[in-house]
C-alpha positions as CSV (number, residue, x, y, z in Angstrom):
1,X,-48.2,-173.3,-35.5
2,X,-44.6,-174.6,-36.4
3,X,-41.5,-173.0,-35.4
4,X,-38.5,-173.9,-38.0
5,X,-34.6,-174.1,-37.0
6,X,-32.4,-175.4,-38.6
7,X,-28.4,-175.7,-39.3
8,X,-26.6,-175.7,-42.5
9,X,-27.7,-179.2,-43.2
10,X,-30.5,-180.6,-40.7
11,X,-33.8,-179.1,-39.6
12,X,-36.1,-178.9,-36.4
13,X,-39.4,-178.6,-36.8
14,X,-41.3,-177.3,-33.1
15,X,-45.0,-177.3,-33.0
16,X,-48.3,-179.1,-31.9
17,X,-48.0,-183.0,-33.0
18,X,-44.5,-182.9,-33.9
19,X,-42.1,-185.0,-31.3
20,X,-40.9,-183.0,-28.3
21,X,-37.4,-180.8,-29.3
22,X,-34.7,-180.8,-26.9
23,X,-32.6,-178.4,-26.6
24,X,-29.0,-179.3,-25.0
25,X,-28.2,-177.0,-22.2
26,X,-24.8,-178.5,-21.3
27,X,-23.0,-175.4,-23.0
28,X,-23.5,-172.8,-20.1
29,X,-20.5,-172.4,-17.7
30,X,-22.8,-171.3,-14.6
31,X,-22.0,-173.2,-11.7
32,X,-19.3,-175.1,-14.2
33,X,-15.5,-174.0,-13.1
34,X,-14.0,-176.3,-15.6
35,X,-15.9,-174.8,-18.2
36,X,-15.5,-171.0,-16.6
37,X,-11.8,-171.4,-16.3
38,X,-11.5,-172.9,-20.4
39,X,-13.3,-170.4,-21.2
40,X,-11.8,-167.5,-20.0
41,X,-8.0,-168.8,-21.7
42,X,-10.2,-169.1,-24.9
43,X,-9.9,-172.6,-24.7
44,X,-13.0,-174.1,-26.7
45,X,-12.2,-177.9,-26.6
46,X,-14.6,-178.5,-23.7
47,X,-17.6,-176.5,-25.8
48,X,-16.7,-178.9,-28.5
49,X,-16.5,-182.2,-26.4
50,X,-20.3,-180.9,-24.3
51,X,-21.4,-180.1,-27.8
52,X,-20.6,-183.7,-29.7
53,X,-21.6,-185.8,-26.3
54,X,-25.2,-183.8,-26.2
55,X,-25.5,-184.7,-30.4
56,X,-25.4,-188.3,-29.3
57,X,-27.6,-188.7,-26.9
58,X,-30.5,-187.0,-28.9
59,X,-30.2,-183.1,-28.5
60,X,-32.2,-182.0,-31.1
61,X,-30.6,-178.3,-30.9
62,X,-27.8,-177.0,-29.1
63,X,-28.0,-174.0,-26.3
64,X,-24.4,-172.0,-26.9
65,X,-23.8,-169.7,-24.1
66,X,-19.9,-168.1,-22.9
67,X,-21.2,-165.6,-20.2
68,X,-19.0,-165.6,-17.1
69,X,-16.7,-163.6,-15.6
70,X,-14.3,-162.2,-17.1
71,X,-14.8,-163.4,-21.0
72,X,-15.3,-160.7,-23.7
73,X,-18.9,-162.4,-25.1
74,X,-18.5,-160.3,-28.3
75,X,-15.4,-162.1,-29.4
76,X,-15.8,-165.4,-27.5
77,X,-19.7,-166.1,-28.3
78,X,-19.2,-166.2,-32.2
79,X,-16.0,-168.4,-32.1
80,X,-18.2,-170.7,-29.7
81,X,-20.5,-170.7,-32.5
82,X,-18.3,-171.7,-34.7
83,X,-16.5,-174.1,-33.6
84,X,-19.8,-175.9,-32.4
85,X,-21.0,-175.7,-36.1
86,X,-17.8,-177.5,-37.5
87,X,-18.4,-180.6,-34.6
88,X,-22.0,-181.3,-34.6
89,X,-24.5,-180.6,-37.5
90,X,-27.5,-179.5,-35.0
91,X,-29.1,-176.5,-35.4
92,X,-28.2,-174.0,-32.3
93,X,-29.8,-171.4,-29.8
94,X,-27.5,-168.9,-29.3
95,X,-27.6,-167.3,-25.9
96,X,-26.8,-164.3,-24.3
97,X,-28.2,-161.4,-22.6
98,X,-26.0,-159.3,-24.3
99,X,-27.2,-158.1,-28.1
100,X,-23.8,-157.2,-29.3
101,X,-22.6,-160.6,-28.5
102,X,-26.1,-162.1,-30.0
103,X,-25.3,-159.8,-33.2
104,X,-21.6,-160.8,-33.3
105,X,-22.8,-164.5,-33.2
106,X,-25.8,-164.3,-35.5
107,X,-23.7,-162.8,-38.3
108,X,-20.9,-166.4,-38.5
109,X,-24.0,-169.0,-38.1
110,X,-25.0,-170.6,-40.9
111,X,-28.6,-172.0,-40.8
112,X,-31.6,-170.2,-39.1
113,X,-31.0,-170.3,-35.3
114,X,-33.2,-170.1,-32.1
115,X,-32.4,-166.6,-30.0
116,X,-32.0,-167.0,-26.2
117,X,-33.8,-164.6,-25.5
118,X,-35.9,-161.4,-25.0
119,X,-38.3,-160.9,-21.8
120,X,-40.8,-157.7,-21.7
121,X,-38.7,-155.6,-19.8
122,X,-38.5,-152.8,-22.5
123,X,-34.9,-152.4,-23.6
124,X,-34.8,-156.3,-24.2
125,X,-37.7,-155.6,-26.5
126,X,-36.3,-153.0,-28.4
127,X,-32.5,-154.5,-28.4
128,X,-33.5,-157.9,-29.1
129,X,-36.3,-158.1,-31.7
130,X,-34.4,-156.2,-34.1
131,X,-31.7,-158.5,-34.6
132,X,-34.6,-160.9,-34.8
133,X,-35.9,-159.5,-37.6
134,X,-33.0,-158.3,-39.2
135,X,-31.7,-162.0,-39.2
136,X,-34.9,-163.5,-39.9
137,X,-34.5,-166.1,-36.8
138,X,-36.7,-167.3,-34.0
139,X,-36.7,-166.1,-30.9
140,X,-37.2,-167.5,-26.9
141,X,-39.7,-164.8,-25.1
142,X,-39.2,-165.0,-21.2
143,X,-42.4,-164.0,-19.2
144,X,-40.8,-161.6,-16.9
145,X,-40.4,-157.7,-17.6
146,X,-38.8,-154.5,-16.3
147,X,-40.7,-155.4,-12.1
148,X,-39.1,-158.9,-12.2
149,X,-40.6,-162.1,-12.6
150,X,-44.4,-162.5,-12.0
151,X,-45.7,-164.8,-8.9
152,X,-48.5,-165.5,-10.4
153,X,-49.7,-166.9,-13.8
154,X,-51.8,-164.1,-15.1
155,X,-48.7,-161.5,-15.2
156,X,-46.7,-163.8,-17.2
157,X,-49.7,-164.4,-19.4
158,X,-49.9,-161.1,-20.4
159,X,-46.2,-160.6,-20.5
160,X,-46.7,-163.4,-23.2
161,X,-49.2,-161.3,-24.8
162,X,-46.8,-157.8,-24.7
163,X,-44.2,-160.2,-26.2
164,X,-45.7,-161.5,-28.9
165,X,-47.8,-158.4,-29.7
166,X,-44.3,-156.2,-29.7
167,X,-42.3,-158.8,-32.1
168,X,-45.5,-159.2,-34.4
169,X,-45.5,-154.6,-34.8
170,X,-42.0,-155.0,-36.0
171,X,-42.5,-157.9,-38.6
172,X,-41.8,-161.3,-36.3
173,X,-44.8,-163.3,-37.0
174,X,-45.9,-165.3,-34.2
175,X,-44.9,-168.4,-34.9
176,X,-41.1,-167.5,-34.3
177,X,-41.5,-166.5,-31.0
178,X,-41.5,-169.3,-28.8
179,X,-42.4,-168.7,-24.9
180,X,-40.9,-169.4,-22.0
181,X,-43.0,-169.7,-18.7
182,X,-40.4,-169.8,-16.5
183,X,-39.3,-172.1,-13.4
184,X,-39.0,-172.0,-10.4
185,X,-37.7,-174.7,-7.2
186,X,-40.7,-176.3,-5.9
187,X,-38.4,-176.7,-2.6
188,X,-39.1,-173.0,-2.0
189,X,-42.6,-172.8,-3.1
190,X,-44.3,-175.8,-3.3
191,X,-46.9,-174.1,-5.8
192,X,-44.2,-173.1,-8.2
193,X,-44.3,-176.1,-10.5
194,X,-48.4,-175.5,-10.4
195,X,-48.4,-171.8,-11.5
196,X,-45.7,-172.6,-14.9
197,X,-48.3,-175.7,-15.8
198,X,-51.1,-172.8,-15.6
199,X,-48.9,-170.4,-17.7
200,X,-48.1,-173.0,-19.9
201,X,-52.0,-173.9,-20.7
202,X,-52.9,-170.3,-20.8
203,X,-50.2,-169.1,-23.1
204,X,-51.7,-172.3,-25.1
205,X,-55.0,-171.4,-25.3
206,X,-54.9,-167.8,-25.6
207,X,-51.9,-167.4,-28.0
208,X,-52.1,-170.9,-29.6
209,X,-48.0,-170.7,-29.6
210,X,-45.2,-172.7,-29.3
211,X,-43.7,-172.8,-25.4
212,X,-40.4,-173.6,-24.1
213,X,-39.4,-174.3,-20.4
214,X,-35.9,-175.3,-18.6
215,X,-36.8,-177.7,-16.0
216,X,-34.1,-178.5,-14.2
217,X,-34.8,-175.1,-11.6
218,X,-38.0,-177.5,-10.1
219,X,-36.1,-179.9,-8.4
220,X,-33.6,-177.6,-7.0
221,X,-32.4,-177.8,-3.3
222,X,-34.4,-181.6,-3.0
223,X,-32.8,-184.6,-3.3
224,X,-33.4,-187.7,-5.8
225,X,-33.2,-184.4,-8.1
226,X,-33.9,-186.5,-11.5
227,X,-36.8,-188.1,-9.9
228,X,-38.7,-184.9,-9.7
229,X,-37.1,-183.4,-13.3
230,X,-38.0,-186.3,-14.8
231,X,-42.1,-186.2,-13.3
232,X,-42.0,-182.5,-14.3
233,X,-40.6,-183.3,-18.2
234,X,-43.8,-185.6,-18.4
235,X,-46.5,-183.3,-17.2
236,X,-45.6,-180.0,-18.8
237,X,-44.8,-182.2,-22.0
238,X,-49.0,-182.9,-21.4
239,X,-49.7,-179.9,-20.6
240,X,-48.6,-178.5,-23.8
241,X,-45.1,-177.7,-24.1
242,X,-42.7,-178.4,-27.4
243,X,-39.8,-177.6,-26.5
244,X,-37.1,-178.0,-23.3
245,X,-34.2,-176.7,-22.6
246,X,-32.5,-179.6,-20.7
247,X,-29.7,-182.2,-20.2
248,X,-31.0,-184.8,-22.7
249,X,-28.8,-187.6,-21.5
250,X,-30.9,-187.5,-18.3
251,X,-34.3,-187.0,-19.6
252,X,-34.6,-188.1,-22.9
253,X,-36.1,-191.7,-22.2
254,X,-38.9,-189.6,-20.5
255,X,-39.3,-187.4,-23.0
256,X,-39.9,-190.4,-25.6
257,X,-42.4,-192.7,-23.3
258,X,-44.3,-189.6,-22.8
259,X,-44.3,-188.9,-26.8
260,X,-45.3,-192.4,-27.3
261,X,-48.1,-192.1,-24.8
262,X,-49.5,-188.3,-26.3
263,X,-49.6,-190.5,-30.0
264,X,-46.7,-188.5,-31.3
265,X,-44.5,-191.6,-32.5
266,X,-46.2,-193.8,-34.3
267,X,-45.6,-197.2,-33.7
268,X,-43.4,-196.8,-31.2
269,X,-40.2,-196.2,-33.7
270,X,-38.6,-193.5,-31.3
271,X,-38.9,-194.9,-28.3
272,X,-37.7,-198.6,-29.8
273,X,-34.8,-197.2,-31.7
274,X,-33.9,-195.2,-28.3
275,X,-34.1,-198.2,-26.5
276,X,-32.0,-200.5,-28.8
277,X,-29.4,-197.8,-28.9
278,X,-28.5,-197.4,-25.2
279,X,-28.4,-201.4,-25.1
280,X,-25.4,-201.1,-27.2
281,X,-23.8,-198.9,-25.0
């Protein structure tokens, strides 16, 4: 099961056996004034500088979101886009929960990007997947539908299921939907990090797919944040997942040990050349 993205001149191969894909999330102004306040002047530099400093430190794709307050995502989100093609050569996940912005942004890429994303909530299912389809990319599937997001790991199972069996009646085969089991603080529920393992392995075994998860949420609220990012990174990397949506410049030494130890770099050539690189530095 292989999910392909891939820019104009580079492409990511996500699947079972292949190394683990990150996915920059530095391009997101929540919680990011600088970035909020750039934005909303249609200032782009500091897309451009976030884009080219994730690149370097091993983001395999690049998440490209504009949404804040008071920024017109139809016109903003493709020029993002675009000026994030012309400084990295990364393949991108466009992101938005708005599909004219999606649609606006799909038509200037050039490449076949990752979609950020549809849940099971039934207008996102019948907004989204057609722009899937009609641009013949992959697409992120969030495990939460029109009641919310599911406490417990058999509802987001089966929103998994509705997902994949809803993009598969319109033409989407399943490998190009890749899900996401969602994450939530451990501070606040100290079973949280438990039930998105669960998901993770059920979605797994049941669906066989690709899965996605942004980790950062499981530390929030605790201190020594990294500490507990970092723990998480390695266990749901073991438990199955291909793909995270992350800071890379924090986690990607992680990400490569725990490769290395899942016999997913042979002889050690990632982790080594990782290694020798940041000595340089």
């Amino acid at each position: 099961m292989e999910t392909m993205i891939s820019s104009a001149t580079k492409q990511v191969l996500i699947g079972d056996g292949h190394p683990t894909v990150l996915i920059g999330e530095r391009i997101n102004p929540a919680g990011k004034k600088k970035m909020s306040e750039a934005l909303r002047a249609g200032n782009l530099e500091i897309v451009c500088q976030e884009a080219l400093a994730q690149a370097q430190v091993g983001a395999d794709i690049i998440d490209v979101c504009v949404s804040t307050f008071g920024v017109d995502e139809v016109t903003l989100l493709p020029q993002a886009v675009q000026a994030v093609m012309e400084t990295v050569d990364v393949p991108l996940c466009i992101d938005s929960a708005k599909p004219e912005a999606l649609e606006a942004a799909l038509r200037v890429y050039n490449g076949r990007p990752l979609i950020n994303s549809v849940t099971g909530e039934e207008n996102s299912l019948a907004r989204v997947l057609p722009l899937v389809k009609k641009y013949q990319a992959a697409v992120i599937g969030l495990v939460q539908d029109d009641e919310g997001i599911p406490k417990k790991w058999e509802r987001r199972v089966a929103i998994a299921h509705k997902i994949v069996e809803r993009a598969e009646a319109v033409g989407i085969p399943k490998e190009d939907v890749i899900i996401d089991c969602l994450t939530f603080a451990v501070g606040a529920d100290t079973r949280s990090g438990r039930i998105t393992i669960e998901t993770v392995h059920r979605v797994k075994v049941e669906l066989g797919i690709n899965v996605i998860l942004g980790t950062s949420n499981i530390s929030f609220g605790l201190p020594d944040r990294n500490v507990i990012n970092n723990a998480f990174v390695a266990i749901a990397i073991a438990a199955g997942v291909n793909c995270l949506i992350v800071d890379a410049a924090k986690v990607r030494p992680t990400v490569l040990a725990t490769d290395l130890l899942l016999a997913r770099d042979e002889h050690a050539r990632r982790y080594v050349e990782a290694y020798r690189g940041r000595q340089k530095h």
